[in-house]
KELOFI-218617 format. One record per residue (C-alpha): residue in one letter; chain; residue number from 1; x, y, z. Coordinates in nm, 2 decimals. Example, Ala and Ser with C-alpha at 12.3 -4.5 7.8 and 13.67 -1.06 7.14 Angstrom:
+------+------+-----+--------+--------+--------+
| code | unit | pos |      u |      v |      w |
+------+------+-----+--------+--------+--------+
|    A |    A |   1 |   1.23 |  -0.45 |   0.78 |
|    S |    A |   2 |   1.37 |  -0.11 |   0.71 |
+------+------+-----+--------+--------+--------+
//
This chain:
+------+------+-----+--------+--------+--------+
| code | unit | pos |      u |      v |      w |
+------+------+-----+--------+--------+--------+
|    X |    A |   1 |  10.28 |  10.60 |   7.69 |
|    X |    A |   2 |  10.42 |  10.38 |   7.47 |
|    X |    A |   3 |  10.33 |   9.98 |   7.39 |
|    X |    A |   4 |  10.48 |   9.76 |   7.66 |
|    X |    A |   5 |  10.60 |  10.03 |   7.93 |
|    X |    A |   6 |  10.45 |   9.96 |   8.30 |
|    X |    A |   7 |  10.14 |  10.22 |   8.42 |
|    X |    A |   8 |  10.15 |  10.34 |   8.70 |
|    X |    A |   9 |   9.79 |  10.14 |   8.76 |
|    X |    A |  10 |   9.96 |   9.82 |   8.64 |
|    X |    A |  11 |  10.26 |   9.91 |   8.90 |
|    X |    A |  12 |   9.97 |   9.96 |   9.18 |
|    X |    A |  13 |   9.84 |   9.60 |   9.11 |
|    X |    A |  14 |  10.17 |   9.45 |   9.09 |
|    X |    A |  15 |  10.29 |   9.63 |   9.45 |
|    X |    A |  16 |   9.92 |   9.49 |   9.58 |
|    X |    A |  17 |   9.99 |   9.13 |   9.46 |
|    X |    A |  18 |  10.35 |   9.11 |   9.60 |
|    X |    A |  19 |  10.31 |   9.30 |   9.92 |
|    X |    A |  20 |   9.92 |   9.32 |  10.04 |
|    X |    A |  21 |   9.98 |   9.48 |  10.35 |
|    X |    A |  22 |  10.11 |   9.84 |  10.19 |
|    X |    A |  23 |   9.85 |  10.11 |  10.14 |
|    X |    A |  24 |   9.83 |  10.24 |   9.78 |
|    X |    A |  25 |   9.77 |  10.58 |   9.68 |
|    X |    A |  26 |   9.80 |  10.63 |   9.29 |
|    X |    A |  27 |   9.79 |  11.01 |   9.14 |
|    X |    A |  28 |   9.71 |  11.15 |   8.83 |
|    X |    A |  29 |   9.67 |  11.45 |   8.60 |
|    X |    A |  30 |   9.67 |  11.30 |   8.29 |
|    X |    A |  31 |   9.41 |  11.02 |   8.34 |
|    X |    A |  32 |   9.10 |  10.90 |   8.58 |
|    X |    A |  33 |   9.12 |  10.55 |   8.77 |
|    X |    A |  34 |   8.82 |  10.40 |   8.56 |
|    X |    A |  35 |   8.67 |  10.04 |   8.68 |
|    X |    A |  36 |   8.93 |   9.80 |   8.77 |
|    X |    A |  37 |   9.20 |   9.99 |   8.70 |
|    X |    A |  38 |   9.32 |   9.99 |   9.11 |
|    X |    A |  39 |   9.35 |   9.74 |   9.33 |
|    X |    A |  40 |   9.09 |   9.67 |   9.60 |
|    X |    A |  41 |   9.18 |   9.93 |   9.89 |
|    X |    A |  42 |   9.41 |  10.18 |   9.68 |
|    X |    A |  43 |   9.24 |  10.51 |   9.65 |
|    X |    A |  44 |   9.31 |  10.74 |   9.34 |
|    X |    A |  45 |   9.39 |  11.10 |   9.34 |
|    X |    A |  46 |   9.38 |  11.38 |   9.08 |
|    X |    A |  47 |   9.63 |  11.63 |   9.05 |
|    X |    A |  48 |   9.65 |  11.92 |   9.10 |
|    X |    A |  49 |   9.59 |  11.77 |   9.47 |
|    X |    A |  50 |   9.61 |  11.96 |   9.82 |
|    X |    A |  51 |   9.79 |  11.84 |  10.15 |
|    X |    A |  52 |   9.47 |  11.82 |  10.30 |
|    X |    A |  53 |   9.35 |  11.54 |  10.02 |
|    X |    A |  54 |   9.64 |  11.31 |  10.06 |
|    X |    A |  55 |   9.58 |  11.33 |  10.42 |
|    X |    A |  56 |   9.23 |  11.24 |  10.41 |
|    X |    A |  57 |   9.27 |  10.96 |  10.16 |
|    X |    A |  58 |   9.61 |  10.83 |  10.39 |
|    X |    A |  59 |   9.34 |  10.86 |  10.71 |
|    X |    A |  60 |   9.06 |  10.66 |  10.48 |
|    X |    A |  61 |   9.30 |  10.37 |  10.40 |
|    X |    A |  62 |   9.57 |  10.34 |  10.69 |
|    X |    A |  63 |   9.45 |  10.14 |  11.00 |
|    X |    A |  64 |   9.46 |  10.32 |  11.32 |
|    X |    A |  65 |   9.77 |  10.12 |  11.45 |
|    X |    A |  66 |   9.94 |  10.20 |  11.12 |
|    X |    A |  67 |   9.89 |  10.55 |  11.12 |
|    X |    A |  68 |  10.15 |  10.77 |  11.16 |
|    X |    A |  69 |  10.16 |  11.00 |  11.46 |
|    X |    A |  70 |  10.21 |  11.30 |  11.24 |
|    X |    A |  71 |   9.93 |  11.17 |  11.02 |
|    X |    A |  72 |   9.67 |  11.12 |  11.36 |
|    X |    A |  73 |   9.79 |  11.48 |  11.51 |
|    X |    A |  74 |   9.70 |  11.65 |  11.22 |
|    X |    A |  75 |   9.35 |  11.52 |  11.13 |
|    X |    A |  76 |   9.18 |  11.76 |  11.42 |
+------+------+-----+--------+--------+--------+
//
């Protein structure tokens, strides 16, 4: 990425700063999450990535009352 263009990490502490209560999920093929890089409470996800894993990472960082219902059907 060239000098002085926003990262996708940098976006995901920005989007935590000006709105705290959103849930962040950040995914990548190109690069890890290393120390610090997230936000507290954002979860990181490496691609290639399943429907199953972005469920269980939505279900590990969505309150109950904030959960969609399609979200709480499908984790049986």
């Amino acid at each position: 990425m060239p000098p002085g263009e926003l990262t996708g990490f940098h976006l995901a502490r920005l989007c935590a700063q000006d709105w705290p209560e959103i849930a962040i999920i950040v995914a990548s093929g190109d690069v890890a999450a290393g120390p610090g890089a997230l936000p507290d409470g954002a979860e990181f996800i490496s691609k290639p990535f399943t429907d199953n894993v972005v469920r269980d990472h939505l279900l590990k960082i969505l309150p109950e009352g904030r959960r969609p219902e399609s979200l709480t059907n499908s984790a049986d």
